[in-house]
C-alpha positions as CSV (number, residue, x, y, z in Angstrom):
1,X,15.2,-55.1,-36.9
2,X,11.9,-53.8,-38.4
3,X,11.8,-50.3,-40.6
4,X,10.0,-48.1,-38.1
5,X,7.4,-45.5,-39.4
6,X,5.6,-42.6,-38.2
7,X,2.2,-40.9,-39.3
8,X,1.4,-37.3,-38.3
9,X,-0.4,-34.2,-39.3
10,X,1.8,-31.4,-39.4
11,X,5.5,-31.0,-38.4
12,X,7.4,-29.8,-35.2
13,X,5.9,-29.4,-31.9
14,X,2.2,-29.2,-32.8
15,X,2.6,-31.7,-34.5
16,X,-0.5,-34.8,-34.2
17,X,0.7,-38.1,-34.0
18,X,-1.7,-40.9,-36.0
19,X,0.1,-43.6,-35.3
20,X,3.6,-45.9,-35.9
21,X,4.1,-49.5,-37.6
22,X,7.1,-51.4,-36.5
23,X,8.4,-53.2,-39.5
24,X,8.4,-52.5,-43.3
25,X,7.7,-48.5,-43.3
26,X,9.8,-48.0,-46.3
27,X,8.3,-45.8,-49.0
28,X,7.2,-48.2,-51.2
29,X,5.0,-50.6,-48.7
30,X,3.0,-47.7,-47.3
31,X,-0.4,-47.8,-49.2
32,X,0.2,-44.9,-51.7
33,X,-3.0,-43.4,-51.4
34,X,-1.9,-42.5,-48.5
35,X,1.2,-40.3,-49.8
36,X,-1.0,-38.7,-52.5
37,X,-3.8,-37.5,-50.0
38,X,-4.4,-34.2,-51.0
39,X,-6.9,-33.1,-48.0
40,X,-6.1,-34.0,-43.9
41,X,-8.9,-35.8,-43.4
42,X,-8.5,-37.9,-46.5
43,X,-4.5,-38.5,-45.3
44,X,-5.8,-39.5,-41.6
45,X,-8.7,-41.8,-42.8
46,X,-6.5,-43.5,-44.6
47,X,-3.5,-44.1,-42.2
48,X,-6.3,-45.0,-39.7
49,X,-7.3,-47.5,-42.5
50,X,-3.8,-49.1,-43.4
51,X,-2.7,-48.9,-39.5
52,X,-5.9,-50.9,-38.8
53,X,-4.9,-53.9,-41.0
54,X,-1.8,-54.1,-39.4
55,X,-1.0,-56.2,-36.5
56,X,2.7,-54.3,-35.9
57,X,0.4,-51.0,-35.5
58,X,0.4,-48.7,-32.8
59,X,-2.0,-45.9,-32.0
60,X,-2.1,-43.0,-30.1
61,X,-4.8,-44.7,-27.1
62,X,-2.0,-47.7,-27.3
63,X,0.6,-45.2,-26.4
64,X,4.1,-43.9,-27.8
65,X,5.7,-47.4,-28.9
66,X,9.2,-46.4,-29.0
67,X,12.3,-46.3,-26.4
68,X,12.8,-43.1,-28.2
69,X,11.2,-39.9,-26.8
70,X,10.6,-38.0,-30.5
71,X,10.3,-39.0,-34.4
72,X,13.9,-37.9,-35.1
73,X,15.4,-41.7,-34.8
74,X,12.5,-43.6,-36.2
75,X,13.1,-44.5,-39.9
76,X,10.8,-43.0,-41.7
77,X,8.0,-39.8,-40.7
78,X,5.1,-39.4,-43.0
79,X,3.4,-36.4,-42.6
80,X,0.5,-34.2,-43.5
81,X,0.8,-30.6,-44.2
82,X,3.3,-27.6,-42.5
């Protein structure tokens, strides 16, 4: 099975959700000028960037791509901000 990540800005309930990949969303394969965006539109610009090279990518137009109904069993969250 694939390491399952998630992109958002913010945390909780009002949360935005920028989009998943399906395999290799450890830590150390997500671009890390992703994880050292200091501004929100820098951080969503750039997952819209890496999620754009990827063909295991899901968006939020392609829908929520998980049998899951929330972030709290995918593998690994990313976010931006509180």
């Amino acid at each position: 099975m694939g390491t399952r990540a998630d992109f958002y800005i913010g945390k909780g309930i009002d949360s935005k959700w920028l989009g998943s990949i399906a395999w290799d969303g450890f830590p150390e394969n997500i671009d890390n000028n992703i994880l050292t965006s200091d501004k929100e539109d820098v951080f969503c610009q750039r997952v819209e960037t890496f999620l754009m090279k990827r063909k295991d990518a899901s968006k939020p137009e392609d829908g929520w791509p998980w049998p899951w109904s929330d972030s709290n069993t995918t593998d690994y969250t990313y976010t931006f901000g509180q």
